[in-house]
KOLGUBA-718002 format. One line per field, with one value per residue: residue number from 0; x, y, z of N, C-alpha, C, CB in turn; residue in three letters. Coordinates in steps of 0.2 Angstrom, whole numbers. Glycine has a CB too. Layout:
residues N
i	NUM:...
n.u	X:...
n.v	Y:...
n.w	Z:...
ca.u	X:...
ca.v	Y:...
ca.w	Z:...
c.u	X:...
c.v	Y:...
c.w	Z:...
cb.u	X:...
cb.v	Y:...
cb.w	Z:...
aa	ALA:...
***
This chain:
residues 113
i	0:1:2:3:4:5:6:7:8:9:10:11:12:13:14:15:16:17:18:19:20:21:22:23:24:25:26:27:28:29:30:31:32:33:34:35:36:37:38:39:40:41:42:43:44:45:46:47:48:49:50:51:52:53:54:55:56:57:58:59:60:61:62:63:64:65:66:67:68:69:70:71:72:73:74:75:76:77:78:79:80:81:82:83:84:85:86:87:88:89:90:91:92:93:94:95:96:97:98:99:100:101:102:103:104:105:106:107:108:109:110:111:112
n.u	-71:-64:-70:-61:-49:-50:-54:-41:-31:-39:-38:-25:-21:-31:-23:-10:-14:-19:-7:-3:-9:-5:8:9:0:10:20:13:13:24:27:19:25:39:34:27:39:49:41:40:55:55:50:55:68:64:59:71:77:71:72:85:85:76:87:99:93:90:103:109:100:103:115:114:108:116:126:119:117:131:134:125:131:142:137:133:144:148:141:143:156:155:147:155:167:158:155:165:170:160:162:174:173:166:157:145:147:142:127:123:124:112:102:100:96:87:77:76:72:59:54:54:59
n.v	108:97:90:94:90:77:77:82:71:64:71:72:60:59:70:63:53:56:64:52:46:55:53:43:44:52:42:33:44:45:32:29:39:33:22:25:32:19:13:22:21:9:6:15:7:-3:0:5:-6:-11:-4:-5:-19:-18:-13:-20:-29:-22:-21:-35:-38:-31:-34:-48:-45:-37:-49:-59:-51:-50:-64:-67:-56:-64:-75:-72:-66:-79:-85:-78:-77:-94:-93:-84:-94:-102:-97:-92:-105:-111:-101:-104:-116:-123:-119:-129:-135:-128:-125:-138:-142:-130:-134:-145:-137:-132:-143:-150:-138:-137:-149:-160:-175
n.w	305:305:298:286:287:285:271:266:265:254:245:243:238:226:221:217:210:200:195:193:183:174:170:166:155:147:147:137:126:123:120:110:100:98:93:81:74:74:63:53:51:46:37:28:29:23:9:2:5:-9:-17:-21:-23:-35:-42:-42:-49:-61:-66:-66:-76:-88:-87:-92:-104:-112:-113:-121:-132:-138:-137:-149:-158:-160:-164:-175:-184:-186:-194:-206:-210:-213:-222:-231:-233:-239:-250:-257:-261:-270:-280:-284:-290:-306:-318:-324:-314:-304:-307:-308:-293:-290:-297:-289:-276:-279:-282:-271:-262:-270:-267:-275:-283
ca.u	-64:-62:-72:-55:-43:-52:-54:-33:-28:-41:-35:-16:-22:-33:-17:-7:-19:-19:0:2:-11:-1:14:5:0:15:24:7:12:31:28:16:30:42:31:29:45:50:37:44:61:54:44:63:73:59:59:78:78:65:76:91:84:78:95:102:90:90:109:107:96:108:123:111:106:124:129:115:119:139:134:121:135:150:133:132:150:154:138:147:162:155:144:160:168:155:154:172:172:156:166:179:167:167:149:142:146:138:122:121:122:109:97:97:94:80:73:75:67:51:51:55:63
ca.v	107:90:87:99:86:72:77:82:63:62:77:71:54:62:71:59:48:61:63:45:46:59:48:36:46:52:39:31:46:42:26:32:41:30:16:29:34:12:11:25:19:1:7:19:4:-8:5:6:-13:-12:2:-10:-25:-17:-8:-28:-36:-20:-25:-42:-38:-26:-40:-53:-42:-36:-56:-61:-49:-53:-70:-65:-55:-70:-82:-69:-65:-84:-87:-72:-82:-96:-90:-81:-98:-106:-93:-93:-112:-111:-97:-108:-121:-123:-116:-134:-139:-124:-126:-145:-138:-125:-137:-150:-136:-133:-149:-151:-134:-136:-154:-163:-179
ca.w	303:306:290:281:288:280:264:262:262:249:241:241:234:219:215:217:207:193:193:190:176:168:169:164:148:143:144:131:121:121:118:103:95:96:88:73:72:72:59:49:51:43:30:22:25:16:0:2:0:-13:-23:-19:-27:-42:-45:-44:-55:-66:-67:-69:-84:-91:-91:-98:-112:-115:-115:-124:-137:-138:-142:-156:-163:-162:-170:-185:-187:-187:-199:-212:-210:-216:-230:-235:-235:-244:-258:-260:-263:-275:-283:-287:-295:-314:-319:-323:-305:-299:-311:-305:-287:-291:-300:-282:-271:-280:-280:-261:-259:-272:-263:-282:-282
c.u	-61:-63:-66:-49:-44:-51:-46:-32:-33:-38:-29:-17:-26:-26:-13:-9:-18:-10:1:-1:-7:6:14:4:5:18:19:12:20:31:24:20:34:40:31:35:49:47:39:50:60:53:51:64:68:58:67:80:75:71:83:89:82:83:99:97:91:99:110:104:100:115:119:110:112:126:126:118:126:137:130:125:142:145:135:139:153:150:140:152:161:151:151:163:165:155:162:173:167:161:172:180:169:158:145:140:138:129:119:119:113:102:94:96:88:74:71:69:59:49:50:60:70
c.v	100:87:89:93:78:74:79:77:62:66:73:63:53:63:66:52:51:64:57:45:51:56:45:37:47:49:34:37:45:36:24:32:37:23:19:31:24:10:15:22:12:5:10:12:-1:-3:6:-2:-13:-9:-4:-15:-24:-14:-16:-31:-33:-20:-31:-42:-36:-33:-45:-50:-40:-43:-60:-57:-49:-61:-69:-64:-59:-75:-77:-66:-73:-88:-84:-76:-89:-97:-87:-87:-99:-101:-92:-101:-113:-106:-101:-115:-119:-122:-122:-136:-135:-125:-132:-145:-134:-130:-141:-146:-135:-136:-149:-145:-135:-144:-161:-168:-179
c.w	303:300:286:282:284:272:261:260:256:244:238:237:227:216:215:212:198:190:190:184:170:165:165:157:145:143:137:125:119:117:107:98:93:94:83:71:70:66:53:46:46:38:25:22:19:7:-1:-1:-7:-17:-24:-22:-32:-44:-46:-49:-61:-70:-70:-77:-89:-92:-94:-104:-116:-118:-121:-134:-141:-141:-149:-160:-164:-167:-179:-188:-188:-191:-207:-213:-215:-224:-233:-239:-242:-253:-262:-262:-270:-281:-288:-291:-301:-313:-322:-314:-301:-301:-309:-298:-285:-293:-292:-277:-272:-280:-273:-259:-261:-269:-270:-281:-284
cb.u	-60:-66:-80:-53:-41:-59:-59:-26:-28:-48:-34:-10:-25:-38:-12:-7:-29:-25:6:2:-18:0:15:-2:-3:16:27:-5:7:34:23:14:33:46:23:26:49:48:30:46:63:48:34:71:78:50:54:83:75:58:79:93:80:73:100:103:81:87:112:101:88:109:129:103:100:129:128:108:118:143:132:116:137:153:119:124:154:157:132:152:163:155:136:166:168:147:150:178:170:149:170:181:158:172:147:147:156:140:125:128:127:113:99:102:97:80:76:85:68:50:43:58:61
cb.v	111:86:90:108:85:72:83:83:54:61:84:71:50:69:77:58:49:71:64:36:48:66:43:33:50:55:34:33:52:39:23:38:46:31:12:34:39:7:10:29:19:-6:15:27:0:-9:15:9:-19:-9:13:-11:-29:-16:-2:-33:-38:-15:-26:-44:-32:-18:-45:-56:-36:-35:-60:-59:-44:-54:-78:-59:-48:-77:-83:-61:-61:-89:-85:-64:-84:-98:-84:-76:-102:-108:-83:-90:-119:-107:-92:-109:-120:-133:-110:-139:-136:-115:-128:-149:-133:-121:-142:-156:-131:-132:-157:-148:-128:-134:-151:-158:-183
cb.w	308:311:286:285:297:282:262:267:268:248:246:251:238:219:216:223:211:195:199:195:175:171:173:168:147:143:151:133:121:126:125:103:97:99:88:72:79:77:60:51:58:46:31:26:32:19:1:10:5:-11:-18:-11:-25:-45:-36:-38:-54:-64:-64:-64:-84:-86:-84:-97:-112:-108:-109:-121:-136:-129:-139:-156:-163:-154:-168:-188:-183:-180:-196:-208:-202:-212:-231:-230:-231:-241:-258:-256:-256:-272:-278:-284:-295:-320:-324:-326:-298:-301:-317:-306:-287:-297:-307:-278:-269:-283:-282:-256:-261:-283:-260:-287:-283
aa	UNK:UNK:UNK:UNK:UNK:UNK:UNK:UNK:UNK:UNK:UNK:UNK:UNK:UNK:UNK:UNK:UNK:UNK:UNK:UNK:UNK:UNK:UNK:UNK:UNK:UNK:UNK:UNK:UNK:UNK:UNK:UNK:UNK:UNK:UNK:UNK:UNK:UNK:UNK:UNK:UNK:UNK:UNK:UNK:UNK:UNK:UNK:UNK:UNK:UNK:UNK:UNK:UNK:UNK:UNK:UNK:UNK:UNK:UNK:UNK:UNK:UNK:UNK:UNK:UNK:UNK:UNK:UNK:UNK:UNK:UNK:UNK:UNK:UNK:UNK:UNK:UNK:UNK:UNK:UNK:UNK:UNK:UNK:UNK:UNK:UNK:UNK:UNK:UNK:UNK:UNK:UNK:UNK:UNK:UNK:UNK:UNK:UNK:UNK:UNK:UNK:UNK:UNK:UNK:UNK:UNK:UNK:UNK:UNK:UNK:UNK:UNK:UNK
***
């Protein structure tokens, strides 16, 4: 019987041994979760930024190409404008002038003196 009293304190120090590992794991498996749950949590907001940046660039692109296009159509309405001039000034030529005209663009183009 003596040997029975011996072996409690080891007894009560196993369990005691095996409670704190259990602690001890679950707090590992807490701790687990809430690293995946932090890593989750990164990874949405990183795709939320991600979505969030191309939603601004894809803006960005969209007012450039808007703008871009806006001045394209001021260049070729302020190029209209002036061919309209010019043909109304030629118009108004005596058909020598125009003739005369006609002949030096042609030199210039075929490279004729």
């Amino acid at each position: 019987m003596a040997h029975e009293h011996a072996k409690e304190p080891v007894d009560e120090r196993l369990e005691s041994l095996l409670a704190n590992e259990q602690r001890l794991e679950a707090r590992v498996r807490d701790a687990e979760r809430a690293a995946r749950e932090r890593v989750a949590a990164a990874r949405k907001a990183a795709e939320e930024n991600e979505r969030e940046r191309l939603s601004q660039v894809d803006s960005a692109a969209r007012r450039e190409e808007e703008s871009e296009r806006e001045r394209t159509r001021r260049e070729i309405e302020r190029i209209e404008r002036e061919a309209a001039d010019e043909i109304a000034r030629l118009a108004a030529q005596d058909d020598a002038t125009v003739e005369r005209l006609a002949r030096r663009l042609y030199a210039r183009i075929a490279g004729a003196p």
